[in-house]
Structures are given as structure tokens and as C-alpha cells.
FIKOLZA-1660 file (N, C-alpha, C; in steps of 0.1 Angstrom, whole numbers, plus 5000, padded with zeros to 4 digits):
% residues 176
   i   px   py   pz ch aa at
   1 5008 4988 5000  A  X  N
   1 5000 5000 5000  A  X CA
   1 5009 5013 5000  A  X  C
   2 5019 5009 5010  A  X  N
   2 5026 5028 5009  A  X CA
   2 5037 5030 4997  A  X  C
   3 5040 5015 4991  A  X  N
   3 5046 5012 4981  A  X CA
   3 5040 5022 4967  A  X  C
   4 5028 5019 4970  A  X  N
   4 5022 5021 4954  A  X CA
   4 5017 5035 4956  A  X  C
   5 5013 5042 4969  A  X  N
   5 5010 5057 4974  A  X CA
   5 5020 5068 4970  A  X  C
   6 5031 5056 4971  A  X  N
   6 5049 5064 4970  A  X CA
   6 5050 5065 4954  A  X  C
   7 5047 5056 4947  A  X  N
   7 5048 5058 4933  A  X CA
   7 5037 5067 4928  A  X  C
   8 5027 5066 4933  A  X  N
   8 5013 5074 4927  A  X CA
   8 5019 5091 4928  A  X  C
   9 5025 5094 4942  A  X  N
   9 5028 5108 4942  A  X CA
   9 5037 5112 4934  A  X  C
  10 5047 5101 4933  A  X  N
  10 5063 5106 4925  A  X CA
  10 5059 5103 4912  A  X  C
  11 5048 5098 4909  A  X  N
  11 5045 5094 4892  A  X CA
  11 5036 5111 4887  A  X  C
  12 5030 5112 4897  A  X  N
  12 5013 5125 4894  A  X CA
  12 5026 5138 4894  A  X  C
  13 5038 5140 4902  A  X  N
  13 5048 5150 4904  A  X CA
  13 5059 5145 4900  A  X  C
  14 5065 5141 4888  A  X  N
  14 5077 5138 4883  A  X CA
  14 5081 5150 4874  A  X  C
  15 5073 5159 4872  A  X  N
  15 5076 5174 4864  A  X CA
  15 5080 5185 4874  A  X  C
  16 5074 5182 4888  A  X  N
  16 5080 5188 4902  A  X CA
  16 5090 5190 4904  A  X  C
  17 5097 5177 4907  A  X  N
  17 5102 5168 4912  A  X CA
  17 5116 5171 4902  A  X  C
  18 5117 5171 4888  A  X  N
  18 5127 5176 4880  A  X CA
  18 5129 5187 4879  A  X  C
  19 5124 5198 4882  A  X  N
  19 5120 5210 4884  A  X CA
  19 5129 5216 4896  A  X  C
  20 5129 5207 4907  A  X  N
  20 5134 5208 4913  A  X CA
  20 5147 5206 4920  A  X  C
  21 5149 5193 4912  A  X  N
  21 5161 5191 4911  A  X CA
  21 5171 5201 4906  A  X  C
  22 5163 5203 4890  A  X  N
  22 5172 5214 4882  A  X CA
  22 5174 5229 4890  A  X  C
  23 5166 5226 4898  A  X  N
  23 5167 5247 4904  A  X CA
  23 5181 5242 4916  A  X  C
  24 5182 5228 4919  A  X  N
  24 5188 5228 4931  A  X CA
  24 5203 5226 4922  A  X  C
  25 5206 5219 4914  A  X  N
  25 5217 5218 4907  A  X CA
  25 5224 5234 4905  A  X  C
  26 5213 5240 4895  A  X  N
  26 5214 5250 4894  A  X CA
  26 5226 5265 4907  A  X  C
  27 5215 5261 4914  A  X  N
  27 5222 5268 4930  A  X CA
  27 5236 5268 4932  A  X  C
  28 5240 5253 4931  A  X  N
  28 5253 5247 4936  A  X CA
  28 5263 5251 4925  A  X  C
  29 5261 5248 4911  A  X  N
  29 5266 5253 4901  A  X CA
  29 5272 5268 4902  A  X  C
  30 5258 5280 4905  A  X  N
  30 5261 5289 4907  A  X CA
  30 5275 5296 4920  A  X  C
  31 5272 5289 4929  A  X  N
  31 5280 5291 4941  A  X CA
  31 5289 5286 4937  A  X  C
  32 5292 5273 4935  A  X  N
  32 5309 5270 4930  A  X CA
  32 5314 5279 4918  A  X  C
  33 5304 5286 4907  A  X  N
  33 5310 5293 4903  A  X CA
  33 5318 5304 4908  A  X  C
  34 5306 5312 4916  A  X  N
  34 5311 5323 4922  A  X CA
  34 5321 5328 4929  A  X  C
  35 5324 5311 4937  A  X  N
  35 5335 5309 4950  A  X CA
  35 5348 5312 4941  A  X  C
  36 5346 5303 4926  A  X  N
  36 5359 5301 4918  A  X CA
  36 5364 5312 4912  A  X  C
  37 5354 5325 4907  A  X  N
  37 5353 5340 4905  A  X CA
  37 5361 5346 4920  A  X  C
  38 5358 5344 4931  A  X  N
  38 5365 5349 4940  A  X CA
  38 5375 5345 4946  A  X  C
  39 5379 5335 4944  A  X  N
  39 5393 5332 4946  A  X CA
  39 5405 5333 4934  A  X  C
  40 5399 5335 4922  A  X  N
  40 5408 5336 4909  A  X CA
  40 5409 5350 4913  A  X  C
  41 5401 5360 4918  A  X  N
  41 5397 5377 4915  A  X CA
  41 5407 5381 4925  A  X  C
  42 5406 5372 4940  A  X  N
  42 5414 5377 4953  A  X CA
  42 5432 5375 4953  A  X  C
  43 5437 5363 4939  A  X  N
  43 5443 5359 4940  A  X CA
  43 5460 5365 4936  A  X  C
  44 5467 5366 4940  A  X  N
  44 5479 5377 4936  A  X CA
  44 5482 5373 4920  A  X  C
  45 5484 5385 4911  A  X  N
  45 5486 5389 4897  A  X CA
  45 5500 5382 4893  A  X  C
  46 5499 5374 4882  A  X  N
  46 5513 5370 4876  A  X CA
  46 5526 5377 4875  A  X  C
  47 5524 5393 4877  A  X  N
  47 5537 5403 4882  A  X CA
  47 5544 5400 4895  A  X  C
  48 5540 5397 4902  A  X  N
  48 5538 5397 4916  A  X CA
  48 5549 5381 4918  A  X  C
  49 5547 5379 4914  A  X  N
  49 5555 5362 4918  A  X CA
  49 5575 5364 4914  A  X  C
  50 5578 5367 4932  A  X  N
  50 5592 5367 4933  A  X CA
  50 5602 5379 4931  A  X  C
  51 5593 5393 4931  A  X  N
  51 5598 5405 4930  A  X CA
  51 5594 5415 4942  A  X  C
  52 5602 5424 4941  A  X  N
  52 5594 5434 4954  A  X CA
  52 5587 5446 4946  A  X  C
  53 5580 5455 4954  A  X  N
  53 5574 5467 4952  A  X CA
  53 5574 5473 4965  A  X  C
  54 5575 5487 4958  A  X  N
  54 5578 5495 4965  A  X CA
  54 5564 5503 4963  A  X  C
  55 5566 5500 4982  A  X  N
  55 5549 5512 4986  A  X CA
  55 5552 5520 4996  A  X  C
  56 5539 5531 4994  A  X  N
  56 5539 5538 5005  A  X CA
  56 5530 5538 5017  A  X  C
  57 5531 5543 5031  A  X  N
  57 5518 5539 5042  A  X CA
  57 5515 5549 5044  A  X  C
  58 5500 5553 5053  A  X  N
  58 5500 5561 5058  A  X CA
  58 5493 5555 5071  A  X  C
  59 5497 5559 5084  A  X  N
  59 5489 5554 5092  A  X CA
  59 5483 5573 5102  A  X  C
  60 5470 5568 5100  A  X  N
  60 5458 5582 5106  A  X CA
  60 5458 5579 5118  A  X  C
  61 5462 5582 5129  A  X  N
  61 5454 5576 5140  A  X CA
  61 5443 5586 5144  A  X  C
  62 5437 5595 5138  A  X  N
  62 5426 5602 5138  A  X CA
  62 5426 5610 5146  A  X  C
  63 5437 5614 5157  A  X  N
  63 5443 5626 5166  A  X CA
  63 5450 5636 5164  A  X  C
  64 5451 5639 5148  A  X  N
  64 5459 5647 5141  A  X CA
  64 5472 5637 5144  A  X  C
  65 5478 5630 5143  A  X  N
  65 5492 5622 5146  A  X CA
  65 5487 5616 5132  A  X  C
  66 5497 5619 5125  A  X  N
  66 5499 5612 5111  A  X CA
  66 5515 5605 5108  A  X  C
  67 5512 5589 5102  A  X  N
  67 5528 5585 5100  A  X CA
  67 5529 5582 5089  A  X  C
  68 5540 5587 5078  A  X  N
  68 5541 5581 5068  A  X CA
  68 5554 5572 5069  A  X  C
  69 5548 5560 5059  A  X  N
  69 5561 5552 5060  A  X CA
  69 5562 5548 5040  A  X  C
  70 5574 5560 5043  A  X  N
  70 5578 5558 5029  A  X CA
  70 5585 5548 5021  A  X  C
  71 5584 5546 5006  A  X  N
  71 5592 5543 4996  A  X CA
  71 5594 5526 5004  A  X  C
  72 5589 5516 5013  A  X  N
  72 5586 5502 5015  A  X CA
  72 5587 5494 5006  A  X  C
  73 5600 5487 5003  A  X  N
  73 5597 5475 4995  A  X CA
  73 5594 5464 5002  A  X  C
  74 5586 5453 4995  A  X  N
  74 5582 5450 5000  A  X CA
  74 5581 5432 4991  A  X  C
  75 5579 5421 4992  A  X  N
  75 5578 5409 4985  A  X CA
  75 5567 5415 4978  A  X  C
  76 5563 5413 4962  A  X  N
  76 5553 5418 4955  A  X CA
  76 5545 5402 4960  A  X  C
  77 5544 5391 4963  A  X  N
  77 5532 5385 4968  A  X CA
  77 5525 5382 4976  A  X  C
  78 5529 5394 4989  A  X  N
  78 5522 5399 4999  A  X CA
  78 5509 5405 4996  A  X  C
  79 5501 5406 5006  A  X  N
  79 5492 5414 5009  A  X CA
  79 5492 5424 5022  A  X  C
  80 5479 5436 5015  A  X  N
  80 5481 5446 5024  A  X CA
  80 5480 5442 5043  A  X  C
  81 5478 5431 5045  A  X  N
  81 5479 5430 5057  A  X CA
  81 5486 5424 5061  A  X  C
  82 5497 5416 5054  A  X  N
  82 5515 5410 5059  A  X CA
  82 5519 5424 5063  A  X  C
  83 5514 5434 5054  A  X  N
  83 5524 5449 5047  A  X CA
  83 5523 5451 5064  A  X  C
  84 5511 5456 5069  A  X  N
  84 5508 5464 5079  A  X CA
  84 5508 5454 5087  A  X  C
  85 5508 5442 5091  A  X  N
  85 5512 5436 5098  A  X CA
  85 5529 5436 5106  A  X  C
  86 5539 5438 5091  A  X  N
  86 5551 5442 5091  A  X CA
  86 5558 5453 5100  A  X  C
  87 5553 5458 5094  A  X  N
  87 5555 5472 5103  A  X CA
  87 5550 5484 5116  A  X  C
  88 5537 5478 5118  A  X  N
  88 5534 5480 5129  A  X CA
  88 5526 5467 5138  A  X  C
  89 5524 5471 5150  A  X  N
  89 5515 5463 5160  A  X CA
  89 5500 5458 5160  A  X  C
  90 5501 5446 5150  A  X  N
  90 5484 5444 5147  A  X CA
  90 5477 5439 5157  A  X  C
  91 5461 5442 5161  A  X  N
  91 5455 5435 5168  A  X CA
  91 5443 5434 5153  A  X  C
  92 5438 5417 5152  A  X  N
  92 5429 5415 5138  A  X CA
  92 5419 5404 5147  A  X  C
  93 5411 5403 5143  A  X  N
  93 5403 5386 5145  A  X CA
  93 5401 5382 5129  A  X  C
  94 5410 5372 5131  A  X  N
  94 5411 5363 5120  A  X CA
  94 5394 5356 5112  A  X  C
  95 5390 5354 5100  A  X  N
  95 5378 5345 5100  A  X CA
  95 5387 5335 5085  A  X  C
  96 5385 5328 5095  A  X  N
  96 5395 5313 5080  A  X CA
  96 5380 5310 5070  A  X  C
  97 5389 5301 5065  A  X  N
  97 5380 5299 5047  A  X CA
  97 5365 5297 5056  A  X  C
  98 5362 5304 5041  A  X  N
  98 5362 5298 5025  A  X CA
  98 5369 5318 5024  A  X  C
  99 5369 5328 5031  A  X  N
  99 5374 5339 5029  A  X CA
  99 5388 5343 5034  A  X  C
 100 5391 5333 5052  A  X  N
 100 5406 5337 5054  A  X CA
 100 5412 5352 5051  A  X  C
 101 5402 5360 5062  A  X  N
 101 5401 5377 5061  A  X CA
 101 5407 5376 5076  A  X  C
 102 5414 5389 5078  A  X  N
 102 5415 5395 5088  A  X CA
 102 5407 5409 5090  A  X  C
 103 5396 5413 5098  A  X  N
 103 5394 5426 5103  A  X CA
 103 5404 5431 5115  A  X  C
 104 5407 5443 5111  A  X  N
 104 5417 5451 5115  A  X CA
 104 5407 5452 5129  A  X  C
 105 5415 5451 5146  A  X  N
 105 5409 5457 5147  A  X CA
 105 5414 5470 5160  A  X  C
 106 5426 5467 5163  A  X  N
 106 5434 5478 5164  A  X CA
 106 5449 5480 5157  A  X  C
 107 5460 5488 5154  A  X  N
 107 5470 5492 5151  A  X CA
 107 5475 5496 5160  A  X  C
 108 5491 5496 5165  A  X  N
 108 5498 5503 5175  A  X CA
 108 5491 5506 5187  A  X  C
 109 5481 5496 5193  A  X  N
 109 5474 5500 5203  A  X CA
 109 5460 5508 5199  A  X  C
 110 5460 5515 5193  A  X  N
 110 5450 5518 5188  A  X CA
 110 5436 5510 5186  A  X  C
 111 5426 5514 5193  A  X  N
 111 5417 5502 5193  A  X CA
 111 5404 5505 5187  A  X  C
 112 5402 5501 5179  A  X  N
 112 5383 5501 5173  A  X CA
 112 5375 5498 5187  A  X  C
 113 5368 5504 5182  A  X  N
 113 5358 5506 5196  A  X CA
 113 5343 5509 5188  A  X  C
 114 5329 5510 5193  A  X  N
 114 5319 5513 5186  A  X CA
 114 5319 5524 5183  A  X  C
 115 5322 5533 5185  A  X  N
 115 5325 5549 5179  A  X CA
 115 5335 5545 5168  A  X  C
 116 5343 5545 5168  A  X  N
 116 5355 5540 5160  A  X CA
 116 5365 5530 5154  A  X  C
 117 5366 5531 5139  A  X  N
 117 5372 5524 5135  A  X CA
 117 5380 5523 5122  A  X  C
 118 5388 5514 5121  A  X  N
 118 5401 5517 5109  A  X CA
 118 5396 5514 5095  A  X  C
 119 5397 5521 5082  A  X  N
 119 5398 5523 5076  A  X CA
 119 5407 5520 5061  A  X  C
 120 5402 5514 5054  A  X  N
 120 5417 5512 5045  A  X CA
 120 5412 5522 5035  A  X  C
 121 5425 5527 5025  A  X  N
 121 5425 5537 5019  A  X CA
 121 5435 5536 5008  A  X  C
 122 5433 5541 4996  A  X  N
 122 5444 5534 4985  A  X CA
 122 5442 5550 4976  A  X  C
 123 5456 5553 4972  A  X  N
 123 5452 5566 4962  A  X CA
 123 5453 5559 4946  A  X  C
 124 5446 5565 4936  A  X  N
 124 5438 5561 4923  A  X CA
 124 5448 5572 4920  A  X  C
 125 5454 5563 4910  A  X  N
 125 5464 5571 4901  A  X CA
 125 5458 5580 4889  A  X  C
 126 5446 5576 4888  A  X  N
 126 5440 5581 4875  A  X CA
 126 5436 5593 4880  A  X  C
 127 5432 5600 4892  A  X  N
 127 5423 5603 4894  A  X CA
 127 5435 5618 4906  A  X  C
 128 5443 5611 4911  A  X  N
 128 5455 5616 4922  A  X CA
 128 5447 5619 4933  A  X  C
 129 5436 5606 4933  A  X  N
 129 5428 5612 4947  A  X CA
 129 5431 5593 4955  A  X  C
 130 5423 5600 4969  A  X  N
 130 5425 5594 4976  A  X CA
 130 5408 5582 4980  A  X  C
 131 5407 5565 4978  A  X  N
 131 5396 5561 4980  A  X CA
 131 5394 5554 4985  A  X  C
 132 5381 5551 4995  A  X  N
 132 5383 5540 5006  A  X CA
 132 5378 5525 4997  A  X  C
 133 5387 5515 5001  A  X  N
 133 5385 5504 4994  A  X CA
 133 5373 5495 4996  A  X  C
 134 5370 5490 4986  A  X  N
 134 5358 5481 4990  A  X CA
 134 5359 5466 4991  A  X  C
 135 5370 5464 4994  A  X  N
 135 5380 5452 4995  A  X CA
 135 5386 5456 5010  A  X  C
 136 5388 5439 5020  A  X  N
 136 5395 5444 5030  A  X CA
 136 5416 5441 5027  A  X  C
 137 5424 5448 5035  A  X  N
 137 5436 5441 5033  A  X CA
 137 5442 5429 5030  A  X  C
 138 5436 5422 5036  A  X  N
 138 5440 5406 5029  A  X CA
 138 5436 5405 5011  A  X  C
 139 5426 5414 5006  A  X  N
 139 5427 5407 4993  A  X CA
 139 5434 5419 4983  A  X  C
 140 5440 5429 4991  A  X  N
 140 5448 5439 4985  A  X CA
 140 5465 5433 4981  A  X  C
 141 5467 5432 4966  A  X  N
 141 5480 5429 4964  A  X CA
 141 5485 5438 4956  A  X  C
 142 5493 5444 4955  A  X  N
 142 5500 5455 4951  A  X CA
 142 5510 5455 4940  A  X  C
 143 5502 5447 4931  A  X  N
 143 5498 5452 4912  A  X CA
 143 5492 5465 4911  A  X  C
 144 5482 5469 4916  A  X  N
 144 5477 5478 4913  A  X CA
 144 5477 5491 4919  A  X  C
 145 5481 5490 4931  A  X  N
 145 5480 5507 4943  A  X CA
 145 5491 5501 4946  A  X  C
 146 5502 5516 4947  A  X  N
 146 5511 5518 4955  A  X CA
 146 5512 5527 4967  A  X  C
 147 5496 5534 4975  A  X  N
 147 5498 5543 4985  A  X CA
 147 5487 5539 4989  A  X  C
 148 5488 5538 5002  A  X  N
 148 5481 5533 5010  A  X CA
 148 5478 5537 5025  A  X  C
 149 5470 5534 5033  A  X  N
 149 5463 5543 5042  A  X CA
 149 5455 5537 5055  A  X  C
 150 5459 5535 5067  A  X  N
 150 5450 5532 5076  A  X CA
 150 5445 5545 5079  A  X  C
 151 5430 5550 5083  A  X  N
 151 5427 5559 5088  A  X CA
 151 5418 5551 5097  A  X  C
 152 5417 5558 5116  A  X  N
 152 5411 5559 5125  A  X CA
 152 5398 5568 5126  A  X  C
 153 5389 5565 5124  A  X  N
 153 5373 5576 5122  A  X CA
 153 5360 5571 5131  A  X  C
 154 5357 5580 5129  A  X  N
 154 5341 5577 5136  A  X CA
 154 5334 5569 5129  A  X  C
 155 5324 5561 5132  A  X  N
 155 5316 5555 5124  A  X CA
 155 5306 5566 5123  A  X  C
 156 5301 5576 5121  A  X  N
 156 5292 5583 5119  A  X CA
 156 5282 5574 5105  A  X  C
 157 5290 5567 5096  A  X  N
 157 5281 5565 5084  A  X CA
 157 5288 5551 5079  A  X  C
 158 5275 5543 5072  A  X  N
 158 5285 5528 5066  A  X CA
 158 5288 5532 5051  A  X  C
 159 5283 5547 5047  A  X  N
 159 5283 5548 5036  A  X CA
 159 5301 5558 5034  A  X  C
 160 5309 5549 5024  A  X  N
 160 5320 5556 5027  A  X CA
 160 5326 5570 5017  A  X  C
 161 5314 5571 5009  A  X  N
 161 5316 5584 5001  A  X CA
 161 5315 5596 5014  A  X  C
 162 5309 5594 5027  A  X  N
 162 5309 5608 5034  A  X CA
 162 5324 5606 5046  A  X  C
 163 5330 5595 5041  A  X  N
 163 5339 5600 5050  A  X CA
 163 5351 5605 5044  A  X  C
 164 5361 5612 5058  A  X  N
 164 5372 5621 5054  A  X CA
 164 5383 5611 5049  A  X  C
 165 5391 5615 5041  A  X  N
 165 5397 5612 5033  A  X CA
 165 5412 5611 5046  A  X  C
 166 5420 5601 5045  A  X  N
 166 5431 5602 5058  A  X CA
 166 5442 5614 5056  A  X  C
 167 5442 5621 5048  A  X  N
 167 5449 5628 5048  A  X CA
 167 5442 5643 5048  A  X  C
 168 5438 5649 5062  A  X  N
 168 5428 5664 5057  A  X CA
 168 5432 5673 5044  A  X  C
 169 5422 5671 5041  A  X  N
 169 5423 5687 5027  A  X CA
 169 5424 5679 5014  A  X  C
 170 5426 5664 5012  A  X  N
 170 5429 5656 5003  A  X CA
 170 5413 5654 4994  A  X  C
 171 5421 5653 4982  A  X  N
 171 5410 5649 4974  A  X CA
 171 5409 5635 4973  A  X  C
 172 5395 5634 4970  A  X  N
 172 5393 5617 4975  A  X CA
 172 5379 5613 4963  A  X  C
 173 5382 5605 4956  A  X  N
 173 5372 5597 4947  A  X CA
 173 5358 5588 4953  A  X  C
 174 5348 5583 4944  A  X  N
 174 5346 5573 4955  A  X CA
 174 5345 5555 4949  A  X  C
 175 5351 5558 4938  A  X  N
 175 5359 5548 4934  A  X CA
 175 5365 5549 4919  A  X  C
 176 5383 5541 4919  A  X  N
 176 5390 5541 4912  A  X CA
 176 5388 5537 4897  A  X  C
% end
């Protein structure tokens, strides 16, 4: 009896039933694509393999104390967060794969707090302005920007076209 109940449903909905399959295939297909778009996109550029570059830093600590740390070479298949790992005192909480990000979440003691927090910042050659990234440091590799920027700020907004640019009086894009 529950034999033939079982076939009657899966017989009356076999157009369902593939339907559904295909949206679920579908899904997975999509996501492994997308994972494989973001790991090819995050991944350091064929320049980059076995050379240095030379960058520059800026670190804001949003007290009027500004540091630049000039002319940095640096391994070109680093990322921006070995960089600033390098040279100053990082405090981050790590989140491992499938992204393996670090959020900044103090500098030199400097500590993010709910009012405040760090900033990354890259200047646009096209443009000789200054833009906050929409990428965090870990997926920053340095093919493309050579000046760079922690700034300490208020969270007044998530939206980052209203905030100040780390360097006062700078012109600033709101993207490259």
C-alpha cells in the first residue's frame, strides 16, 4: 500500500520533482562558480610572483598624529595585511576559509571601539585622489596601488563616500 501511494505521488509530480532538482543543481553550480570568480579575482597577479614593490603607508590615527612610512619594499606577493602587519602592531580577529580575512581591529594599540574604526585607503592614480576600498587588506596585492592608508574615524556612516579622506584637505574619489 505505501509502496504504490509512494509511486502514485512521485508518478502525478515527476515534472515537480525535476524542476526541482534542476533549480537545486542550478544553485550549487552557481555558488561554485562564484566561490571560483572569487578566489581567481582575490588571487595575487602573475607580476607579483618573486619581486618586490615599493609602497607607501600612511597610518591616521585620527588625533591629528599622522605616519608616513615611505618608499617600502616589500615581497610583490604579499598582501596589504603582511604589509601592515610588518611594520606595525596588529591586533585583527582572523575569520579562516572559505574567505581567510583578517578585520583590523586595532593598530599600535589603537583600538576600534563602537564609535571607531580603521579604515583602508588606497590613492587612484587616474584620478590623484584618495579612495576607501571596498576590498578588505588581505585581498589587497600590490599590482595595482602603490599608496596606502590606515585611517582611524568615527563610524558616523556605513556609507563611505561621506567620510574624510586620511589625509585632511585631500581629494578623495569614491571609486577608482
Amino acid at each position: 500500500m505505501w509502496s504504490r501511494l509512494g509511486s502514485t505521488v512521485i508518478g502525478d509530480h515527476k515534472v515537480f520533482f525535476v524542476i526541482l532538482f534542476l533549480v537545486g543543481a542550478g544553485i550549487v553550480a552557481f555558488q561554485a562558480g562564484a566561490y571560483y570568480y572569487y578566489q581567481k579575482s582575490s588571487a595575487c597577479p602573475d607580476p607579483c610572483q618573486g619581486s618586490t614593490v615599493t609602497v607607501e603607508i600612511l597610518l591616521n590615527y585620527g588625533n591629528t598624529t599622522i605616519q608616513w612610512i615611505n618608499r617600502t619594499d616589500v615581497p610583490s606577493n604579499w598582501n596589504f595585511y603582511q604589509l601592515t602587519n610588518s611594520i606595525s602592531n596588529v591586533q585583527a580577529t582572523y575569520y579562516g576559509p572559505p574567505t581567510s580575512e583578517h578585520l583590523i581591529t586595532g593598530i599600535n594599540g589603537v583600538q576600534s571601539n563602537g564609535q571607531y574604526f580603521w579604515s583602508l585607503w588606497a590613492v587612484c592614480e587616474k584620478s590623484k585622489a584618495w579612495f576607501a576600498t571596498n576590498v578588505g587588506a588581505d585581498a589587497i596585492h600590490f599590482a595595482t596601488y602603490h599608496t596606502f592608508a590606515w585611517n582611524y574615524q568615527a563610524t558616523n556612516s556605513q556609507d563611505s563616500s561621506t567620510w574624510n579622506a586620511p589625509v585632511p584637505g585631500a581629494s578623495k574619489v569614491n571609486m577608482c
